[in-house]
C-alpha atoms as one frame of an Amber mdcrd trajectory, in Angstrom:
protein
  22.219  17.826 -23.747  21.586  15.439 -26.335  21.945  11.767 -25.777  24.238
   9.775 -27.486  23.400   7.235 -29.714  24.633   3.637 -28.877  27.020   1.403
 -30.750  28.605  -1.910 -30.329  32.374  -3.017 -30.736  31.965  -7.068 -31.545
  35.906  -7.489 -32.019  38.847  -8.870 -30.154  40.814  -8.067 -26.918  43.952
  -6.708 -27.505  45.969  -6.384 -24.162  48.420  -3.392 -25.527  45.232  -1.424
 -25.957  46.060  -0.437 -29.684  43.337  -1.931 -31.428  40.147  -4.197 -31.406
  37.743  -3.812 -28.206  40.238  -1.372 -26.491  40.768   0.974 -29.210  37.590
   1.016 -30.544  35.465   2.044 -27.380  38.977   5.232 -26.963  37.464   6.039
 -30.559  33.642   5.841 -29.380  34.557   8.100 -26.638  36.025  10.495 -28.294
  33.792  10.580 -31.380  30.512  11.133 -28.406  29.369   7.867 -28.725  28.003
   5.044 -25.954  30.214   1.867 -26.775  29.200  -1.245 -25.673  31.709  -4.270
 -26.365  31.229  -7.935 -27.311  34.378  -9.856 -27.261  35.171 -12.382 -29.859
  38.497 -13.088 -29.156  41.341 -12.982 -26.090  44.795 -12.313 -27.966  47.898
 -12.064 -26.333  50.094  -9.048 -28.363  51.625  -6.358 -28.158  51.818  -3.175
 -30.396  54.313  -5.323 -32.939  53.305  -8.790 -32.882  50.455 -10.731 -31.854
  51.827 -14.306 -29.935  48.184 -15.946 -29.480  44.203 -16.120 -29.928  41.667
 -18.011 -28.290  38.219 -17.829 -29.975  35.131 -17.706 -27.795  32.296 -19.539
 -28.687  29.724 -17.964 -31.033  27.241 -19.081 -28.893  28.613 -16.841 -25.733
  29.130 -14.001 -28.549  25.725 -14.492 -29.627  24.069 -14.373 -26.352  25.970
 -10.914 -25.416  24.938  -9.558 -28.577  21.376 -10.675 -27.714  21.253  -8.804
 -24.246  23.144  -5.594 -25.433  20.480  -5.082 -28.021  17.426  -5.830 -26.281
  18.357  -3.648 -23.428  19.865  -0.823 -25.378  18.921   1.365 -28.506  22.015
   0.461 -30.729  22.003   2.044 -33.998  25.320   0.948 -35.025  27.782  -2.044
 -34.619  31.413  -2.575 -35.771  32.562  -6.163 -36.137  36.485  -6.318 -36.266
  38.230 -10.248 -36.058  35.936 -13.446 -36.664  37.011 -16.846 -36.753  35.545
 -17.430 -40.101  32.483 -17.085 -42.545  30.478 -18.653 -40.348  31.087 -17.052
 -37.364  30.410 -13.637 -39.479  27.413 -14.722 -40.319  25.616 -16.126 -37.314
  26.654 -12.519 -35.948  25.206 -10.578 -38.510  21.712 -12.728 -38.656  21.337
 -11.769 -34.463  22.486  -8.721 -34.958  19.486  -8.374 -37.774  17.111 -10.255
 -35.829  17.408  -7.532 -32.839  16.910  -4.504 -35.442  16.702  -4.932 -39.157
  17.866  -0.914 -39.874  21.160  -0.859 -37.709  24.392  -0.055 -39.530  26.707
  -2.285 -39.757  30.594  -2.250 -40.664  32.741  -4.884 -40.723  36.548  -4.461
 -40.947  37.811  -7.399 -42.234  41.106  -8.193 -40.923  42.535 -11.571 -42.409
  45.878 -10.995 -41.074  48.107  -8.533 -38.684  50.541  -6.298 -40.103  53.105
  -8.984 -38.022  51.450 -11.412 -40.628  49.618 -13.361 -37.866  45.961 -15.220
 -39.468  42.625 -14.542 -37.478  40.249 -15.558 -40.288  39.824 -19.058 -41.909
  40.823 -18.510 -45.233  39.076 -21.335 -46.960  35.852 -20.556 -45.538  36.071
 -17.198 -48.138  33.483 -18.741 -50.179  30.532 -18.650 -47.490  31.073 -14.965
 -47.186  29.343 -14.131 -50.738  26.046 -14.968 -48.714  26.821 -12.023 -45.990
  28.699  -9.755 -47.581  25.671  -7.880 -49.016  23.708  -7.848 -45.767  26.185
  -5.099 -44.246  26.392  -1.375 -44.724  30.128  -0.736 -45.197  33.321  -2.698
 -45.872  36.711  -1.608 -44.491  39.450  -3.755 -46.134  42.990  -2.438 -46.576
  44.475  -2.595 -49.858  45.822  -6.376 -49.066  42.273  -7.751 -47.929  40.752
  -5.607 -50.927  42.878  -7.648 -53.419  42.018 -11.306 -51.750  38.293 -10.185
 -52.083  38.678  -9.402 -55.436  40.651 -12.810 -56.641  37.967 -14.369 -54.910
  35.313 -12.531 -56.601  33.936 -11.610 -53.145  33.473  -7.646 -53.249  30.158
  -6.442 -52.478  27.391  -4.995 -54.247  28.018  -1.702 -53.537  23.834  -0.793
 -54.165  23.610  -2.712 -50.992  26.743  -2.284 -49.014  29.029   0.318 -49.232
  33.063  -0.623 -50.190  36.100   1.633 -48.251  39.116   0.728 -49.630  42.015
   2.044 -46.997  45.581   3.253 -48.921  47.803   2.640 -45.952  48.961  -0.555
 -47.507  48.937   0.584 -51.284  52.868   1.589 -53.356  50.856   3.996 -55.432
  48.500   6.825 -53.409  49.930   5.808 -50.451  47.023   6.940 -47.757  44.523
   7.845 -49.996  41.073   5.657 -49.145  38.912   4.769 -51.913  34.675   4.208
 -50.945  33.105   3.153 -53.601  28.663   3.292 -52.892  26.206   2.891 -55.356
  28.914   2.241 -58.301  30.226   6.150 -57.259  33.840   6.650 -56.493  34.335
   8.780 -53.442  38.629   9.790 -53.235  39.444  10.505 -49.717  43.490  11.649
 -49.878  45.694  12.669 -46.607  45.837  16.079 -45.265  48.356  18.588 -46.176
  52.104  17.111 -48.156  54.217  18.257 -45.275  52.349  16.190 -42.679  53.784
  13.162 -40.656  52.216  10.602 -40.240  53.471   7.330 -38.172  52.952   3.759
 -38.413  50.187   2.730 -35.869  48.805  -0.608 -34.791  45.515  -0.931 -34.872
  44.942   2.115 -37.148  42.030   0.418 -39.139  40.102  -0.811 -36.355  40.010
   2.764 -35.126  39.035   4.303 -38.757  36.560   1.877 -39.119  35.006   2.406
 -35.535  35.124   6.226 -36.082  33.377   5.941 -39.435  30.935   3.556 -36.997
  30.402   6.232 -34.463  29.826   8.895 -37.262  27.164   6.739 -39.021  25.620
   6.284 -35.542  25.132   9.944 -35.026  23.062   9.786 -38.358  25.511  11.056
 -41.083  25.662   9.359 -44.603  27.849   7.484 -45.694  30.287   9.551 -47.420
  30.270  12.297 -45.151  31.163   9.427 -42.202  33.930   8.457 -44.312  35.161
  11.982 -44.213  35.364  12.305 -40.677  36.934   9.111 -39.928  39.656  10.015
 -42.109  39.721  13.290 -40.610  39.945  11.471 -37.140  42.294   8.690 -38.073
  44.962  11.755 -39.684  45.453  13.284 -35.815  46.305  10.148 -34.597  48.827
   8.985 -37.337  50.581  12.219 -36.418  49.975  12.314 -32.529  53.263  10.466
 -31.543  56.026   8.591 -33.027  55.603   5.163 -30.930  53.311   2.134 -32.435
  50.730   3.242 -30.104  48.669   6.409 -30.746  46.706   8.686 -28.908  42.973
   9.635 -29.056  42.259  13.344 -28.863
């Protein structure tokens, strides 16, 4: 049997299960993948609206990055909710310093759908200096447009853009990656499908593209799957919560 390759969830704990740590490591099992989990945040939330956050220190994130990596082959990491630009970075430069080739996708979620703010807004500026050191970006159509007024989208020679439609008036669902200045369309499945409202559906597209770039495939063809993944569970129930299958 082959082994599975390892990959790390750096994100927040979300009690209801729906997304960040939670959801992510449902998604690495299902996509046969080892997930390992680094928290950066405790929330209090449920599927519909988040009522706290208490940020751990960077230097407690840090150090559990630290051990994870020197004790375990990871070949891919998925960052979800940071405090700010700075907090980004300091992950990214230990998550380098432990192995300079691992992927690395961050999805960067400014605010919840119930409008709540995880990252520091002003600190936008300092990310132009990290941006370019990941492999993939996963912001919805929202975060995609405060990027762009800030003229903070990446250089997509060195790190890949995914541009999710679930937020978008006009080709509603369809994701847009955009690597190495090439357009990549990825629409939904079949017209007559339903597909329901989900919390936490882009931490678990971004942690299946994760898990699929982990088990070696490029970038587009990642992409591909983790849309493929994220379609069965917009459709697998009605409720806020989904189910991995």
């Amino acid at each position: 049997m082959q082994e599975r390759p390892y990959v790390i969830s750096i994100a927040g704990f979300d009690p209801s299960g729906g997304a960040g740590l939670l959801s992510d490591h449902k998604t690495f099992e299902q996509s046969k993948v080892m997930g390992l989990g680094v928290c950066t945040a405790l929330t209090l939330q449920t599927a519909s609206q988040c009522l706290s956050l208490e940020w751990r220190p960077i230097e407690q994130v840090s150090e559990a990055i630290e051990i994870l990596m020197e004790n375990y082959p990871v070949s891919a990491v998925k960052i979800g909710i940071v405090k700010d630009a700075e907090f980004l970075s300091k992950i990214v430069q230990t998550v380098q310093k432990n192995n300079s080739e691992v992927k690395i996708v961050w999805d960067p979620v400014l605010k919840s759908t119930s409008e709540f703010t995880f990252f520091d807004l002003e600190t936008l500026p300092q990310l132009k200096n990290t941006i370019n050191k990941l492999s993939l970006i996963t912001p919805n159509y929202n975060e995609y447009n405060v990027l762009k007024e800030n003229n903070l989208l990446p250089d997509t020679y060195q790190c890949a853009l995914l541009m999710k439609g679930g937020h978008r008036k006009d080709l509603l669902g369809t994701d847009i990656l955009v690597e190495n200045g090439k357009e990549t369309l990825f629409v939904p499945a079949e017209n007559n499908t339903v597909y329901f409202p989900k919390h936490g559906s882009g931490c678990v597209l971004s942690s299946a593209i994760t898990a699929e770039l982990a088990k070696g495939k490029d970038m587009e063809a990642a992409c591909r799957n983790g849309k493929l993944y994220i379609g069965k569970f917009l459709k697998s129930n009605p409720s806020l919560l989904g189910t991995h299958s």
